[in-house]
N, C-alpha and C positions, 0 to 999 in steps of 0.2 A: 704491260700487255693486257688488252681486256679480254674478260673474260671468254667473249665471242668467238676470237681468235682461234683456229685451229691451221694446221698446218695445211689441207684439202683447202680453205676459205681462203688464205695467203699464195696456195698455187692458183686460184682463180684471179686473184686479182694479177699476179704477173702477167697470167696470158691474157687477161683481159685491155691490162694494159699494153702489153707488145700487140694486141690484136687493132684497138682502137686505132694504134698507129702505121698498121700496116708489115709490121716490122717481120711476121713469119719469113717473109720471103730470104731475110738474114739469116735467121736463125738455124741455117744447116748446123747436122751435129761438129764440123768441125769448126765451124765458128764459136759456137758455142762452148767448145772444149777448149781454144785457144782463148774465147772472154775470160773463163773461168783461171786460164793461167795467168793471164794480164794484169786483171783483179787482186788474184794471190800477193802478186809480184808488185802492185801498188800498197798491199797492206803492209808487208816487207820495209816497203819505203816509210810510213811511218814514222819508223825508228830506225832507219839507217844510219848509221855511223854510233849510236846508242847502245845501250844496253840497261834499260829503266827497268826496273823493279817492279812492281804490283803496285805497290803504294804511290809510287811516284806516277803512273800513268793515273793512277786513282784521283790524285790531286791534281790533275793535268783539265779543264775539261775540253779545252782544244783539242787535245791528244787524242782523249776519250772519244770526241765527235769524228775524228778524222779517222779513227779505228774502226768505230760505228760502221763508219760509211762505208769503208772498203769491205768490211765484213759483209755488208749489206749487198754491196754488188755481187761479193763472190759467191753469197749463197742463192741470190736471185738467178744465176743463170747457171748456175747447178739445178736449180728447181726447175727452170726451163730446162734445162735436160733430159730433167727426170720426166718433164711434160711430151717432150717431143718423142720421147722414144716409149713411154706410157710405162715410166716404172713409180713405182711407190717408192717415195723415200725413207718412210718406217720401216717399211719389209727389206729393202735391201743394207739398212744402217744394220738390221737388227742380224743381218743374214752375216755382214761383216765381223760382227763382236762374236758370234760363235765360231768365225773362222780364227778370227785371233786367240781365243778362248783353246782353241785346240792347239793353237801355234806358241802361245804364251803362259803355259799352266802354270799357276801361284807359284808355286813351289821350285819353279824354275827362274821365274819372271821377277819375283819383288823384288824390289829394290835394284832392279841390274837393268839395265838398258841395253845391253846385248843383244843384236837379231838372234829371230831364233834359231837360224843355220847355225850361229855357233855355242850352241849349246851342245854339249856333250853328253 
């Protein structure tokens, strides 16, 4: 990633690119909310029927690119999302982790994977 790169300079170029093409007139939010499922559900594919390891996808570089990519869509129209409806995705990731933070205290949370409804 160079050093350029900022998250605000990566949202411009999506909209610039959906722009150049016309493509707003697509991009209602629930189109967009359903890309962002489709996407998920093609990185899923992936590794369907598998169960690879870290290292085995690590040695893979097919894998590697075909992960890339789907990762690459589903975060592109989250970002479009986040454009269309004018949110910041720093401030609302950041807003998320103190809600979990309250939902998930250390001391309840390490090591357990349990929601936190069924904490006692």
């Amino acid at each position: 990633m160079s050093g350029n790169d900022t998250l605000a300079s990566t949202m411009e170029t999506v909209d610039s690119f959906t722009s150049e093409r016309d493509w707003e007139q697509f991009h209602t939010v629930k189109n967009l909310m359903a890309s962002v499922s489709i996407e998920a559900s093609e990185l899923n594919e992936t590794i369907q029927w598998s169960n690879p390891g870290i290292e085995q996808i690590l040695a893979n570089p097919k894998l590697i690119e075909d992960i890339s990519d789907e990762l690459a869509d589903v975060m592109v129209y989250c970002l479009r999302l986040c454009s269309v409806l004018d949110l910041n995705p720093i401030e609302i990731i950041n807003s998320k982790i103190e809600k979990n933070r309250a939902k998930y205290p250390v001391e309840k949370a390490k090591g357990n994977s349990k929601k936190y409804t069924d904490y006692e």
